[in-house]
Residue, then its C-alpha position, 0 to 999 in steps of 0.5 A: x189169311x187175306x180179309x177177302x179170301x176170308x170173305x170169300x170162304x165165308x161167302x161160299x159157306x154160306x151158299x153151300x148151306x143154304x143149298x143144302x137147306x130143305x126146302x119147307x112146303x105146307x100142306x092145306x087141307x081140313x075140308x073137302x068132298x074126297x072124304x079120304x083127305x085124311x089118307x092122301x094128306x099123310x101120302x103126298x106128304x111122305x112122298x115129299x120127304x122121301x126126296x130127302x129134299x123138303x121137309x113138310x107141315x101140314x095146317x088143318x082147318x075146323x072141319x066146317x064153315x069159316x074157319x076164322x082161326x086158320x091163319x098158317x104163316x105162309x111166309x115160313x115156306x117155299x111151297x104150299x100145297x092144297x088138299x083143299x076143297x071147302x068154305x073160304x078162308x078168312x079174307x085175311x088169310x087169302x090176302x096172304x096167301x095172295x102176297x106168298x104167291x105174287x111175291x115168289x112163293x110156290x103152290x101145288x094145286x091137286x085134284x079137288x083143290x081146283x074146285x075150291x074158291x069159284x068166288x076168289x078172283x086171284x085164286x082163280x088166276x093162279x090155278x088156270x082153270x077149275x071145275x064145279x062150284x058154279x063156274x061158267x062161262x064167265x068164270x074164263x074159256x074151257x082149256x083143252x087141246x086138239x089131238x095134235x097138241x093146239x091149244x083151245x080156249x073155248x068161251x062157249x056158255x056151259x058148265x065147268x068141270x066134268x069127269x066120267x067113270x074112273x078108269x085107267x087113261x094114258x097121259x101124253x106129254x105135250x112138252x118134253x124140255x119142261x123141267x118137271x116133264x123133261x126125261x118122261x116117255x112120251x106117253x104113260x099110263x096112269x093109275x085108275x082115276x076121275x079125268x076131269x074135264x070140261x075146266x074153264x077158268x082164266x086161262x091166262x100164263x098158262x104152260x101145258x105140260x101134259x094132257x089126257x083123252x077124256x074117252x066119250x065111251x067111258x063118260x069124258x068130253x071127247x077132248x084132250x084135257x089138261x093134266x099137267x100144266x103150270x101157272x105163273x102168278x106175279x113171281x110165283x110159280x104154279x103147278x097145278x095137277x087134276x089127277x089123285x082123287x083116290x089113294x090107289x091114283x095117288x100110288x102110281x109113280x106117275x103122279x108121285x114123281x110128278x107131285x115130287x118134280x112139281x113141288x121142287x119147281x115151284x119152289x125153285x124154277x128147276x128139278x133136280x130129281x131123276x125120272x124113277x126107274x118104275x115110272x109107268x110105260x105107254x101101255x103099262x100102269x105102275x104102283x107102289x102100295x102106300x105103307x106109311x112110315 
């Protein structure tokens, strides 16, 4: 055989492995005011594997405090996912995580996980907006839409981060060519679940995917929150999502096709997967019980 079809085979050998590698996430968790993190972990990660497209590991911090031994080697993975919400980590492992995430890797930021860091500039920045923790309205603009899709960012002073009673609320879509939103009906109803509202944060390379009415009869601000969106940081790519405060929001297929399609772009800028043929209509939820495997 000629040296350079030799090379060439070699060549797409290669690629063709490396496409069919598994793409690595960590998931982050080990403290946090969701007292059922120890449930969710095990789902979002089952979630993620059953793609057949990523393998998942999961580093856990000492359940209190500072944990000056939690240092994960981010840079062993495509995507970090946080199911995190408590004390700082170690400076050196925000610095880390910083250059994982500036140099190209992907984070998936779910639900309380935007409470976490108020204090923590570049977290900040690449989680959009967040809530609770002592963020005002020097912490960034409040971040929603009007009901016909313009986006807000409203500095008026107050708190950051809100939500009324659980309860079942429909989530538009408010960008449909997205590649995790793209072949998603326009409007589905998701699973009884806390609609945060009232984020305010930087705001800044923000991408609004989707949004939800926070309903003033149910306790919400009477704006039409982020629900979906993305945050690119440096290189990396960003999906952050509110909802999955409880293990029965985390079985509707909404949120679970959107934690799969959101994890497979933030680590590779596309989605490959299909939009579930159970995916929850505009006036009907749908949900798969959790049996772990």
């Amino acid at each position: 055989m000629r040296p350079y079809l030799l090379t060439a085979l070699l060549g797409l050998t290669a690629l063709t492995a490396s496409a069919a590698d598994p793409i690595k996430v960590l998931i982050v968790d080990g403290q946090n005011n969701h007292k059922n993190w120890p449930q969710t972990t095990p789902m979002m990660k089952q979630y993620l594997e059953q793609t057949g497209l990523f393998t998942v590991d999961v580093a856990t911090t000492a359940p209190n405090g500072i944990d000056s031994k939690f240092k994960p080697e981010f840079a062993k993975y495509r995507v970090v996912l946080s199911n995190y919400n408590g004390a700082d980590w170690p400076k050196e492992t925000e610095q880390a995580f910083e250059q994982f995430v500036k140099t190209g890797g992907g984070f998936v930021c779910v639900h309380a996980a935007d409470n976490s860091f108020p204090n923590w500039t570049a977290y900040n920045e690449m989680i959009g907006v967040g809530g609770w923790g002592g963020r005002n309205e020097k912490s960034g603009p409040y971040l929603y839409t009007k009901e016909d899709g313009t986006i807000v960012r409203d500095t008026s002073p107050g708190a950051g981060g809100h939500h009324g009673a659980q309860h079942p609320f429909a989530v538009v879509v408010r960008d449909r060519e997205h590649p995790i939103t793209k072949g998603m009906p326009k409007e589905w109803m998701h699973v009884k679940d806390e609609l945060y509202d009232k984020l305010r944060g930087p705001a800044t390379n923000v991408q609004l995917l989707a949004t939800a009415f926070a309903d003033p009869e149910k306790g919400g601000s009477g704006r039409h929150e982020p629900m979906l969106f993305t945050v690119t940081y440096g290189k990396g790519r960003v999906f952050h999502t509110p909802m999955g405060h409880g293990n029965d929001s985390q079985e509707c297929v909404g949120f679970i096709a959107t934690i799969q399609r959101g994890t497979e772009w933030a680590a590779t800028g596309q989605v490959t997967q299909p939009i579930p043929a159970d995916f929850p209509k505009a006036d009907a939820i749908s949900q798969r019980t959790f049996v772990a495997k």
